[in-house]
C-alpha positions in Angstrom: -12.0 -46.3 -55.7 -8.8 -47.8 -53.4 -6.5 -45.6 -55.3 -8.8 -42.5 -54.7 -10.0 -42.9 -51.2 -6.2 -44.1 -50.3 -4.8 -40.0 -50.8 -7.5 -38.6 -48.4 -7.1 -41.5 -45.7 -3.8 -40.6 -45.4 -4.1 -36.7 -45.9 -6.2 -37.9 -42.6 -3.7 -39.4 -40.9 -1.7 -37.1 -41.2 -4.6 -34.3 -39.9 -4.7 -36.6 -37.0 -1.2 -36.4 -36.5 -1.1 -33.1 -36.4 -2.9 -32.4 -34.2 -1.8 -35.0 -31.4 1.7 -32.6 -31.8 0.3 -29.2 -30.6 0.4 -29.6 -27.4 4.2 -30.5 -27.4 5.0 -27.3 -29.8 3.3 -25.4 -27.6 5.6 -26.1 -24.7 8.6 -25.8 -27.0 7.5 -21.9 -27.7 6.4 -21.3 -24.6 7.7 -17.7 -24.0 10.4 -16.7 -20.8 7.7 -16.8 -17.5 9.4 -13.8 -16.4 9.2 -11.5 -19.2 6.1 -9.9 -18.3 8.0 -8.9 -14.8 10.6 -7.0 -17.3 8.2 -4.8 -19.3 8.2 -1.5 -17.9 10.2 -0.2 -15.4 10.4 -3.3 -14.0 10.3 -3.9 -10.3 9.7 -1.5 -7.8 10.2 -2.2 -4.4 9.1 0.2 -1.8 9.5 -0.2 2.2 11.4 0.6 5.1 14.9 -1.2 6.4 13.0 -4.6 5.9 13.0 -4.1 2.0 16.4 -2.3 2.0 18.0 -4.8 3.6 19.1 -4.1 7.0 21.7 -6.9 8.1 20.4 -8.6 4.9 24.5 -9.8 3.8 28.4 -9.2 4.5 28.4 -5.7 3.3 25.1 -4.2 4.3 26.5 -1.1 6.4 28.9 0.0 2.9 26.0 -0.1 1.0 22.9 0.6 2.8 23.4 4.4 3.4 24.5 5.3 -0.1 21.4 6.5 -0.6 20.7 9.0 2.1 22.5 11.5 0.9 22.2 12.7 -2.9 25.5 11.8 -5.2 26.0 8.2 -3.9 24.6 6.6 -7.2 26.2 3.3 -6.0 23.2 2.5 -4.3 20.2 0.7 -6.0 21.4 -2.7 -4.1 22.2 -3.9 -0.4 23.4 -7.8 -1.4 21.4 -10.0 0.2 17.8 -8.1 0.9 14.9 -9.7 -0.9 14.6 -7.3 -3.6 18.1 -8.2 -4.6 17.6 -11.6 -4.2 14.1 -10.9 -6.6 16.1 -9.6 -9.4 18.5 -12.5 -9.2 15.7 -14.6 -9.7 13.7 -13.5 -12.2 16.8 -11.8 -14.0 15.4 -8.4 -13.6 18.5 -5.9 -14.8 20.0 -4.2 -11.5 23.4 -2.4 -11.9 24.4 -0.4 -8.6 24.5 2.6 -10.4 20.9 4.5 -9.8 21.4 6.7 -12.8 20.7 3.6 -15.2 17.2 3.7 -16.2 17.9 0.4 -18.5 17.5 -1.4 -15.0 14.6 -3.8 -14.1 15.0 -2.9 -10.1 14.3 0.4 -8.4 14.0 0.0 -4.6 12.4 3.2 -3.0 13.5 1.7 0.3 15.5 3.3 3.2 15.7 2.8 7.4 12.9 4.1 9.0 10.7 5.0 5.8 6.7 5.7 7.0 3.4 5.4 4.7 3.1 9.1 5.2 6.9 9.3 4.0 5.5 8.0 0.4 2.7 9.4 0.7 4.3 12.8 0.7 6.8 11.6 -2.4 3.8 10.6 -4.4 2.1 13.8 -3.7 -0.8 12.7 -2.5 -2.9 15.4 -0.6 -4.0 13.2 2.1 -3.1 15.1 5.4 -1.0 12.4 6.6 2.3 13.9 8.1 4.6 12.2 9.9 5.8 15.3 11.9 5.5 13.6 15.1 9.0 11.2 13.3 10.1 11.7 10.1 10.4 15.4 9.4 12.5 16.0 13.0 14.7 13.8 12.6 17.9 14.3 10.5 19.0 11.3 8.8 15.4 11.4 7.9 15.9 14.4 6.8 18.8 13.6 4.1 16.8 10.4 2.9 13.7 12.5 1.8 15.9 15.4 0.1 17.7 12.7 -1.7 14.4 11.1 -3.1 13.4 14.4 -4.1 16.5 14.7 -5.6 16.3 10.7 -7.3 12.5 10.3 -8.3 10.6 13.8 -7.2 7.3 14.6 -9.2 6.0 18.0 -9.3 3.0 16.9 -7.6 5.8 15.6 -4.4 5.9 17.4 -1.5 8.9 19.2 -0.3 10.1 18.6 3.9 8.2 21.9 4.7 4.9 20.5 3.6 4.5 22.5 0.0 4.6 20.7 -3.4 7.4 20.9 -5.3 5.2 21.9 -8.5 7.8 21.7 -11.7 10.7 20.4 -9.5 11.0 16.9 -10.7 13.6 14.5 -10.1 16.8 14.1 -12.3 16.5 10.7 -12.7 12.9 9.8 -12.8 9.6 10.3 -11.4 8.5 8.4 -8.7 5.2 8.8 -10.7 6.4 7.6 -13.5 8.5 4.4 -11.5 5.2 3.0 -10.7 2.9 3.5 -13.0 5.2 1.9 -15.2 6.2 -0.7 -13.0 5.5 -4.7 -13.9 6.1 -5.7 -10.2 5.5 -3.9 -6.8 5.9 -4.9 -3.6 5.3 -2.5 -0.4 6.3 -2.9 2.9 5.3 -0.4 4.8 4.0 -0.2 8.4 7.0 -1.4 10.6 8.1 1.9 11.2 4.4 3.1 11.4 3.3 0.9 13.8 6.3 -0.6 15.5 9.2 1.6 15.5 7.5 4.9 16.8 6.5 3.0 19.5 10.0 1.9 20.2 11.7 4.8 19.5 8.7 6.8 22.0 8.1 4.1 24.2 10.1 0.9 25.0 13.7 3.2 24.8 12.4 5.0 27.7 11.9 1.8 29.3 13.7 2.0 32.9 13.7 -1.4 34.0 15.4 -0.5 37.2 12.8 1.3 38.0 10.1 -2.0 38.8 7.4 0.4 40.4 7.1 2.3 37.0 7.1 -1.1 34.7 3.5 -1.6 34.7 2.2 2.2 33.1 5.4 2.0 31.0 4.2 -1.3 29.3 0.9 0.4 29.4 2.2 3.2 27.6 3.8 1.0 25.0 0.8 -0.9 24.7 -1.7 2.5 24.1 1.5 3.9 21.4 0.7 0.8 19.7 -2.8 0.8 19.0 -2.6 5.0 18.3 -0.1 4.3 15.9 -2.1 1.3 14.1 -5.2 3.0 14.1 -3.3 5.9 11.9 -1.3 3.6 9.4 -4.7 1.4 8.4 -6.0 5.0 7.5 -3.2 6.1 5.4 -2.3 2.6 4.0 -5.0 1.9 1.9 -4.2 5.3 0.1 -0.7 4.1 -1.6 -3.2 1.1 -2.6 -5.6 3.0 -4.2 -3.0 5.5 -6.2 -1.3 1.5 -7.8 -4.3 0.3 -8.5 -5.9 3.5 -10.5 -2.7 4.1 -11.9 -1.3 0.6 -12.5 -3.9 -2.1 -12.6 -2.4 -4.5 -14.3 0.7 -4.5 -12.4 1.7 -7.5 -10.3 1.3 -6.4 -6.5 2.7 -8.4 -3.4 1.7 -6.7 0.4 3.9 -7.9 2.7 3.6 -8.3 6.0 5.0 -7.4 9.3 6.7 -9.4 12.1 7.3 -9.2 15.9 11.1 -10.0 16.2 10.7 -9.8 20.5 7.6 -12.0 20.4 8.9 -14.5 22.8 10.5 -11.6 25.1 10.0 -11.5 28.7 10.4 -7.8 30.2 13.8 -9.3 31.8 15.6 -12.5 32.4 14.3 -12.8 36.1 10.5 -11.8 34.7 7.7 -14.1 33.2 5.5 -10.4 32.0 5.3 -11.7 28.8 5.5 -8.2 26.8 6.3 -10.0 23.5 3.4 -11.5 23.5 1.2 -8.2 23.7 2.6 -6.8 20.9 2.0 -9.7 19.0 -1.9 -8.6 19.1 -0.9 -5.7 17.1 1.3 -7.6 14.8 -2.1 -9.7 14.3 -4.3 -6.6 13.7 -1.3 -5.5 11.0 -0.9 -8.6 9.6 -4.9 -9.2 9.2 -5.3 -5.6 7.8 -2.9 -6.4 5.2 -4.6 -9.5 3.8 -7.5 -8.3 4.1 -6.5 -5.7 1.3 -4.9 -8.0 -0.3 -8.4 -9.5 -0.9 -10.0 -6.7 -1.7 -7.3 -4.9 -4.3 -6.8 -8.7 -6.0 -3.5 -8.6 -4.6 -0.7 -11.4 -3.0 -0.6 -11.2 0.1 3.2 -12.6 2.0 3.2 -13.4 5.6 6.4 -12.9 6.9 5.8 -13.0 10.9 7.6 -16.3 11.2 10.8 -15.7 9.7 13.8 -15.9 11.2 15.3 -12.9 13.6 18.5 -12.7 16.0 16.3 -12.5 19.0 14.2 -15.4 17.5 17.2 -17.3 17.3 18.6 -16.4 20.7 15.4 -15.9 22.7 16.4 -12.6 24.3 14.5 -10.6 27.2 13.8 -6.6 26.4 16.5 -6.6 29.7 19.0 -8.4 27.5 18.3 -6.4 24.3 18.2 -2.8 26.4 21.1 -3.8 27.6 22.9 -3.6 24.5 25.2 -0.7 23.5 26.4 -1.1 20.2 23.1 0.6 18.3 24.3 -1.0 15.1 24.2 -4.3 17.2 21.0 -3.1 19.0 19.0 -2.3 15.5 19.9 -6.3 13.8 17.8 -7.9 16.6 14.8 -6.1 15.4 15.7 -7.2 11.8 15.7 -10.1 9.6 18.6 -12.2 9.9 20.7 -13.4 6.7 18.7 -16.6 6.6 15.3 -14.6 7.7 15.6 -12.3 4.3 16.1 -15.2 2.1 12.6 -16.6 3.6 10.7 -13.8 2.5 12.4 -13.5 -0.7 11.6 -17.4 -1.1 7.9 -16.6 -0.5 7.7 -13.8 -2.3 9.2 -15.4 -4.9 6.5 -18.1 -5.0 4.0 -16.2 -4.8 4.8 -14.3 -8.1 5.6 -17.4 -9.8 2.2 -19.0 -9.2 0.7 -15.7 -10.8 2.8 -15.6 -14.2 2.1 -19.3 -14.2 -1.4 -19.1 -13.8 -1.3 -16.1 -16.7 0.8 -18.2 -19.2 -1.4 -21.7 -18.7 -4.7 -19.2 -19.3 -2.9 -17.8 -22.3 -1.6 -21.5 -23.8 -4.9 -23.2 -23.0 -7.3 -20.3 -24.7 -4.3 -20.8 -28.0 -4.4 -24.0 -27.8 -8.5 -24.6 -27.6 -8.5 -22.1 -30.6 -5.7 -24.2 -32.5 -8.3 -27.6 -31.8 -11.0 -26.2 -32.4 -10.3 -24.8 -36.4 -8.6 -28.5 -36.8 -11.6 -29.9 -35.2 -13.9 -28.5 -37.5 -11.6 -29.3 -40.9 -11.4 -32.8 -39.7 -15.3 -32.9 -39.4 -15.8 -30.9 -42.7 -13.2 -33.7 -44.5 -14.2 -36.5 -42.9 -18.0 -35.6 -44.8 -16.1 -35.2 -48.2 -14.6 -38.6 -48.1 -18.3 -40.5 -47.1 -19.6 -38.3 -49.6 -16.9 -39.7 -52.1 -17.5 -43.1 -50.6 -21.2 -43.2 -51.8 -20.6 -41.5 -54.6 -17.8 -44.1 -56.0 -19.9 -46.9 -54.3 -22.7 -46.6 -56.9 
């Protein structure tokens, strides 16, 4: 009996064994976290000068207007911008050249681009025109052509307000881009919200003029909450084309920030006009996780970051005052520092995600794995009592 029962005790052990070693093989094939972020066409990164990467390194200026004018294919990356910093991080392919579709990057980024700007380059018959902006000025202008040009669909509108119908783009669709895309993030509503009302409101500022201060703020203030209530109509649209089209594509909203939201009006005034736009940054910022929530999205807050009038504590006097408009622009920007705080976060944010896919993946593998061994364990541990009694009479 010994020399029969000793095979299947240690046929047992070894069972046993076995099974106390899953866990670590299963960490040693645990698959690249960041592959799933490669499958597709990658990363698409849409927004205005935030996601482009305005001041975002040493050579922002060379590369940031490559791409507002069709034939500068050197011009998928600004160094230094959090999409470029993204890539780095999760090894996502990104050669300059925008004409390589083997990349894992595609920024649809440029200065000053709206929600009704993509909403026109998707095609999306939604009414929302930016007329009042985007289609007078020139620059503008340029930028759209060009992503006609790039990434046009037949459905995408053309600057007159028809669809393009059979004009795509040479190099992909902007269609295709995302409904293909493993990542997205979208960052739009600065230049909704914010810059209208800088460009229509604070830059007419006359601050010499102290009798007139009051209704200008006033004015700012009413620009403001127009242009809000417009963007949290149109917003939810670009939402709602991702998730039909791409549902199972990771999707980060960022947020918006108030780079003057310590400002006084002037250096000998305590009107605190900073802190009245931060209510709209609020209602922005709110709106934005609050669709987060409700599309299953992440959800990035970025109004803390770090900004050159953050930093130096300038008054609207002090930044008026300034006559360099390359100079002028950076304080309403990110600085260096600031864009490697939102790439940080967003970075984070995505990670928990994959991670949180990739534990769901091993456990439900590894329950199944246990569970079979559970059962031949149970089925052979009956055969050897069975032998047991057997031999024992």
């Amino acid at each position: 009996m010994k020399r029969f029962t000793k095979p299947l005790a240690l046929f047992l052990a070894v069972l046993m064994t076995s099974m106390l070693l899953v866990p670590a093989l299963a960490a040693e094939t645990q698959p690249d976290l960041y592959a799933p972020l490669k499958e597709g066409t990658g990363y698409v990164a849409i927004g205005d000068s935030f996601t482009r990467g305005y001041g975002a390194g040493d050579r922002w200026q060379e590369q940031i207007y490559l791409n507002d004018d069709y034939g500068n294919f050197e011009c998928r990356n600004v160094d230094g911008s959090y999409p470029n910093r993204i890539a780095e991080k999760f090894g996502l392919n990104a050669p300059d050249d925008i004409r390589d579709t083997s990349a894992k990057l595609w920024p649809l980024a440029h200065d000053a681009v709206s929600t009704a700007y993509m909403l026109d380059l998707l095609g999306i018959d939604d009414g929302f025109r930016d007329d009042e902006f985007t289609y007078q000025d020139g620059s503008m202008l340029r930028r759209y052509a060009a992503d006609l040009q790039y990434f046009g669909d037949p459905l995408s509108y053309t600057i007159d307000g028809t669809a393009t119908y059979g004009k795509t783009g040479e190099i992909m669709s902007v269609r295709e881009l995302l409904k293909n895309a493993s990542l997205i993030t979208l960052g739009v509503g600065q230049t909704d919200v914010v810059y209208k009302a800088q460009i229509f409101g604070l830059n007419t500022l006359d601050l010499s003029d102290t009798a007139a201060l009051p209704g200008g703020i006033a004015n700012i203030i009413a620009l403001l909450y127009r242009y809000f209530d417009y963007w949290k109509e149109a917003y939810p649209l670009l939402l709602d084309f991702i998730k039909e089209n791409n549902p199972d594509a990771k999707v980060v909203l960022v947020g918006t920030l108030n780079p003057i939201k310590n400002a006084t009006i002037s250096d000998d005034s305590t009107l605190p006009i900073g802190n009245a736009i931060n209510i709209i940054m609020d209602l922005m910022n709110g709106f934005t996780r609050k669709c987060a929530e409700d599309y299953g999205y992440m959800f990035v807050d970025i109004s803390d970051v770090e900004t050159p009038a953050s930093v130096k504590q300038m008054s609207i006097g002090q930044i008026l005052s300034i006559e360099d408009p390359i100079e002028y622009a950076l304080v309403a920007h990110p600085t260096q520092k600031g864009y490697g705080q939102i790439a940080d976060r967003i970075i984070a944010a995505v990670e928990k995600e994959l991670k949180r896919d990739a534990s769901n993946g091993t456990n439900e593998t590894f329950d199944f794995v246990v569970s079979i061994l559970e059962r031949v364990m149970t089925f052979l541990t009956r055969i050897v009592d069975f032998v047991r009694r057997v031999l024992g009479k």
